[in-house]
C-alpha positions as CSV (number, residue, x, y, z in Angstrom):
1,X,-23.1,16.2,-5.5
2,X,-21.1,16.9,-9.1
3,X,-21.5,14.1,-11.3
4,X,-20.9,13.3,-15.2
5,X,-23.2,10.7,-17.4
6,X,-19.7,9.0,-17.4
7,X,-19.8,8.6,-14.4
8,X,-23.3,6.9,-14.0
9,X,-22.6,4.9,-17.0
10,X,-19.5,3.8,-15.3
11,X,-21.0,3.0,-12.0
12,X,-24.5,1.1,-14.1
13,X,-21.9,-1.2,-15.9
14,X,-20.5,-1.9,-12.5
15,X,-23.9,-2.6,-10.6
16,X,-24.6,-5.2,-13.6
17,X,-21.2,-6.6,-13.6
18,X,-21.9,-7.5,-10.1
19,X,-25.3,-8.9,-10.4
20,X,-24.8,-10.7,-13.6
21,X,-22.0,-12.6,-12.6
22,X,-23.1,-14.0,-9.5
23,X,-23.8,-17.6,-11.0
24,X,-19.9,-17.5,-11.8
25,X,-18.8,-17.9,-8.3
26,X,-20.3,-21.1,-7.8
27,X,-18.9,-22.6,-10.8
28,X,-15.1,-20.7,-9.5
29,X,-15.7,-22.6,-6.3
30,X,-15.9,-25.8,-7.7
31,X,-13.0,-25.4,-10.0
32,X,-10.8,-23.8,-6.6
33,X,-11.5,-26.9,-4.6
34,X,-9.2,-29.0,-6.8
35,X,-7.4,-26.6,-8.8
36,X,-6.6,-23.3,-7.3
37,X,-4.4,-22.1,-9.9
38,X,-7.2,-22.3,-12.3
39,X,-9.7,-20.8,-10.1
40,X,-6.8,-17.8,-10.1
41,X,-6.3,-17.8,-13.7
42,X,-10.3,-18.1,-15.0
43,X,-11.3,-15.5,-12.3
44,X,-8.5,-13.3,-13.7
45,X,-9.4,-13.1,-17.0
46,X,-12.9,-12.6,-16.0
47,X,-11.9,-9.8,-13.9
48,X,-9.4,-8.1,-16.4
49,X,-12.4,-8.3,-19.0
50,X,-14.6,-6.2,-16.8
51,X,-11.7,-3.4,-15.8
52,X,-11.2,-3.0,-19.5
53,X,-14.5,-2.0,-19.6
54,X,-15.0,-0.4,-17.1
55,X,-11.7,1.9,-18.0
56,X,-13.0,2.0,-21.3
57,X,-16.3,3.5,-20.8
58,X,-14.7,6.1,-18.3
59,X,-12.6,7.3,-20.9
60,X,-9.1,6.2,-19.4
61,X,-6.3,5.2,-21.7
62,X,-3.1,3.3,-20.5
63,X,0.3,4.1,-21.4
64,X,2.3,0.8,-20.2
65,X,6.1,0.9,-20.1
66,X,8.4,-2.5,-18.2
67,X,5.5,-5.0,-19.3
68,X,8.0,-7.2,-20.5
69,X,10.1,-7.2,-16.8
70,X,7.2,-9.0,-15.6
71,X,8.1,-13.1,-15.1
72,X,5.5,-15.0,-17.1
73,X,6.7,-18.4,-15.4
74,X,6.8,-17.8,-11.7
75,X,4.8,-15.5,-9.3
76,X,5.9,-12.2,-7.8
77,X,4.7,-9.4,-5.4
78,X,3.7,-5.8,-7.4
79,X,4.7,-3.2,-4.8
80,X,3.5,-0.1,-6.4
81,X,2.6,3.8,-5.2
82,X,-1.1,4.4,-4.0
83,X,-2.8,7.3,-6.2
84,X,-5.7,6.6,-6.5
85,X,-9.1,3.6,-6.1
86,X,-7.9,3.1,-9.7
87,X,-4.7,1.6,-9.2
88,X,-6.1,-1.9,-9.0
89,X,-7.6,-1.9,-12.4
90,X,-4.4,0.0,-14.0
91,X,-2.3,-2.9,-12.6
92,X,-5.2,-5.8,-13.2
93,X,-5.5,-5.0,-16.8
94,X,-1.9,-4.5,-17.5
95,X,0.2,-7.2,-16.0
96,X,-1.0,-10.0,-18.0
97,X,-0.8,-12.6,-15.1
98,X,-2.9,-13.2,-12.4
99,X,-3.4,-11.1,-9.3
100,X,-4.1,-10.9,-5.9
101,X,-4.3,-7.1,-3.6
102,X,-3.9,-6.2,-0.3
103,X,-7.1,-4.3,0.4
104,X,-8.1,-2.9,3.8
105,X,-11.0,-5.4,5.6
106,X,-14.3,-2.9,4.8
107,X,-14.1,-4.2,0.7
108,X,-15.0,-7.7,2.1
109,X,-18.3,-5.7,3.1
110,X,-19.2,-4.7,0.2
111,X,-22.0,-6.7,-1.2
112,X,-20.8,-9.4,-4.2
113,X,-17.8,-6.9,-4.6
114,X,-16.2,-9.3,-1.8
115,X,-16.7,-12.4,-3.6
116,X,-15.0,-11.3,-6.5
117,X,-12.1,-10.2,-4.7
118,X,-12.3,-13.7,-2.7
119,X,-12.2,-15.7,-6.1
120,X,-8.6,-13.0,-7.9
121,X,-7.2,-14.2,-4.3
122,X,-7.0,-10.6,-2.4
123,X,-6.2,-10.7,1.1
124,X,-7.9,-8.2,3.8
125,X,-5.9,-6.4,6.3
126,X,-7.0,-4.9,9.1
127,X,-4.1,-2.2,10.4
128,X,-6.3,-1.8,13.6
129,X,-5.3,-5.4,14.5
130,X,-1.7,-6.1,14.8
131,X,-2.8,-10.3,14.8
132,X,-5.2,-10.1,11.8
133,X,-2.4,-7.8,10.0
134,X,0.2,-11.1,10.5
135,X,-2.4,-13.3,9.4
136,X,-3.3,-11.4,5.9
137,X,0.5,-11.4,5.0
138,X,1.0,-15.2,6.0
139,X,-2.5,-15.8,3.8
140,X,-0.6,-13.4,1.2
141,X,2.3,-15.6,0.8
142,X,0.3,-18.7,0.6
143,X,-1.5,-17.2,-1.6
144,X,2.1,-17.1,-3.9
145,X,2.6,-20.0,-3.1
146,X,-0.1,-21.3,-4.5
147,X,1.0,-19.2,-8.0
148,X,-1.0,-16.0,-7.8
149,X,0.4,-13.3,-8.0
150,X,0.0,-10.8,-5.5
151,X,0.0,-6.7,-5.5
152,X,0.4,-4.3,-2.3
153,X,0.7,-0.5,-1.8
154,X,3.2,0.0,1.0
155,X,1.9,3.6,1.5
156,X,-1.2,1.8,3.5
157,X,-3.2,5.2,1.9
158,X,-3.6,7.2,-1.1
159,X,-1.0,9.7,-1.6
160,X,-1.7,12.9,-4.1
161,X,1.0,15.3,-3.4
162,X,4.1,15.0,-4.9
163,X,5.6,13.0,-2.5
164,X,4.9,9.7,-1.7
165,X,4.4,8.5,1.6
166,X,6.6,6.3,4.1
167,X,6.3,2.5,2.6
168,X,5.9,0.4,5.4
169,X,8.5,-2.5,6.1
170,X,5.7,-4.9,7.6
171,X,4.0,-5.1,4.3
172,X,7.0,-6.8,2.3
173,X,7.6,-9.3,4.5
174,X,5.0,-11.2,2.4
175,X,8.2,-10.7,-0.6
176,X,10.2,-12.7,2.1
177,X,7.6,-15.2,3.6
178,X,7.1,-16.7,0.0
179,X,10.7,-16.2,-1.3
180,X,10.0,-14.5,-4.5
181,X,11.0,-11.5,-6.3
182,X,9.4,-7.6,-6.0
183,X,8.4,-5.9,-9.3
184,X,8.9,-2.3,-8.4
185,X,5.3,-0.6,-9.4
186,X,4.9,3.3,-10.1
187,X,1.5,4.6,-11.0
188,X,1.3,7.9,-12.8
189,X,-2.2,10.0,-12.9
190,X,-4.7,7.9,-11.8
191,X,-5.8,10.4,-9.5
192,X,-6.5,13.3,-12.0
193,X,-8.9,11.0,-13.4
194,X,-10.8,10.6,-10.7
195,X,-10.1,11.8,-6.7
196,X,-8.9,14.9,-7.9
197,X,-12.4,15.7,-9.5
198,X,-14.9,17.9,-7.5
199,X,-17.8,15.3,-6.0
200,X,-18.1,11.8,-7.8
201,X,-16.8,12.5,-11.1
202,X,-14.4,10.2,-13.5
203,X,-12.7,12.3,-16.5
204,X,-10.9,11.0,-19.9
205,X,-7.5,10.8,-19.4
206,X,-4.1,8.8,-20.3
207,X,-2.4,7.1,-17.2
208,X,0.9,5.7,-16.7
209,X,2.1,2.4,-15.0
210,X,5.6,1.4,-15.1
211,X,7.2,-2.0,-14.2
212,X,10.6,-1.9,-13.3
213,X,12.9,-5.0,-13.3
214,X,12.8,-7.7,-10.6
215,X,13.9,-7.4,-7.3
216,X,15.6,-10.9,-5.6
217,X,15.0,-10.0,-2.1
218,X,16.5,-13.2,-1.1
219,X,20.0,-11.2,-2.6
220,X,19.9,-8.4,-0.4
221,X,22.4,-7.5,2.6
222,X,20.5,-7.7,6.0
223,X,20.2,-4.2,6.5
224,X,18.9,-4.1,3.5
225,X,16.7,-6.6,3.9
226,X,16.3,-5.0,7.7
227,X,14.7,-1.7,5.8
228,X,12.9,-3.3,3.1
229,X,9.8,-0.6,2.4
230,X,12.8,1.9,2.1
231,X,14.9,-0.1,-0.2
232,X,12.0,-0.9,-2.2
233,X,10.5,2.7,-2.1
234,X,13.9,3.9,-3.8
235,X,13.3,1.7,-7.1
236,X,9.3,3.2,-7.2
237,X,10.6,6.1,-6.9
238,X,13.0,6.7,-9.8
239,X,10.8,5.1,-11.5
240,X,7.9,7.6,-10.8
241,X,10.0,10.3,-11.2
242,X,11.9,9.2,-14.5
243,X,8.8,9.3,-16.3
244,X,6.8,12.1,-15.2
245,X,7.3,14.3,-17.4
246,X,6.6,11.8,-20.4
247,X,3.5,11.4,-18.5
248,X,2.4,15.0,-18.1
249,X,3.5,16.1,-22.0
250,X,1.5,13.2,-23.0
251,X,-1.4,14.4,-20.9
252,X,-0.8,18.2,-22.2
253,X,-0.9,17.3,-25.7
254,X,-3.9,15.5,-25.7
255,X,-5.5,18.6,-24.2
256,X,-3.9,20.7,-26.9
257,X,-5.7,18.5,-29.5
258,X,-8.8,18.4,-27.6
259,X,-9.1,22.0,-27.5
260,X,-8.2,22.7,-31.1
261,X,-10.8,19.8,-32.1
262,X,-8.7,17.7,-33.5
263,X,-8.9,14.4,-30.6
């Protein structure tokens, strides 16, 4: 299997990350029994720290446009494209509030990685299980609620073609269960660093996340509000598409540098 020292190093910092940390969860416990906003905020910061590193020792750089669309006073939902197992850190490291992800229910397997997601308030869906799907979006709004923020990919997959797939209405009903606006996501190249490599290999490379402005669900018509992963789609959309080719000239020019030695 094709590999890079990258790579490893990338994956060791991880592993130690991981290991390390465990005496944090205890104290994060204590401070979430009383003061779950806290607990969101300390484990975010925490968390952000870590995907800065790990981004920075696998050699990705991000471009971040719309930061300043993002409320700083109340919570919202991220609905964003699916690219690539990247995504999470583009958006954890570049919002600059605390958040929560829909992950599918096999992360909470994963040894120590579950706890972490547990304590930045992720929810686990299971889209086997009609029930325990209803149940993660209810825990997802409570989890607003509660003033964390919260991120989902209505996709339900990663996408890597040029179109993205069908977002799913079920997923944003989470928008409409806690009552708060949708910050329109689009995620730009996280897959050619990484999925799009032959075996387990990460690669340097600029990505791209762009926050559009607020959506106010509770505004829309009902049809509107009847379709809401294609209303919402429509917004990612442009927004994915408006920038690509900023994206992609960025990308080329750094390889232009690179090969004439002068990056």
């Amino acid at each position: 299997m094709k590999t890079n020292l990258r790579t490893v190093l990338t994956l060791l910092f991880v592993a130690l990350f991981l290991v390390l940390s465990m005496p944090l969860h205890l104290v994060l416990w204590l401070i979430g029994k009383k003061h779950p906003l806290k607990k969101y905020r300390a484990s975010y910061q925490v968390i952000r720290w870590a995907f800065s590193c790990v981004l920075g020792i696998a050699g990705v750089r991000c471009h971040v446009i719309g930061a300043e669309h993002i409320p700083q006073d109340t919570p919202v939902l991220f609905v964003s494209n699916h690219r690539s197992n990247l995504d999470i850190l583009l958006i954890q490291t570049t919002a600059g509030v605390p958040i929560g992800f829909v992950a599918k229910t096999e992360l909470k397997k994963v040894p120590l990685l579950g706890l972490w997601m547990d304590d930045i308030g992720c929810v686990f869906l299971d889209r086997a299980n009609i029930k325990s799907a209803v149940k993660s979006i209810a825990d997802g709004a409570e989890h607003i609620a509660a003033g964390c923020s919260m991120s989902i990919c209505p996709e339900g997959t990663r996408s890597h073609g040029a179109d993205m797939l069908e977002f799913k209405d079920g997923s944003l009903k989470m928008a409409t269960k806690a009552n708060v606006p949708v910050i329109p996501t689009a995620v730009l190249g996280t897959d050619d660093c990484l999925e799009n490599n032959e075996g387990i290999k990460i690669t340097k490379g600029t990505v791209t996340v762009v926050y559009g402005e607020p959506l106010n669900i509770r505004d829309l018509e009902p049809e509107q509000k009847k379709h809401l992963g294609a209303y919402t789609q429509t917004f990612v959309k442009e927004l994915y598409d408006t920038h690509l080719a900023e994206h992609l000239a960025m990308n080329q020019k750094a390889e232009s540098q690179k090969k004439e030695g002068t990056l």
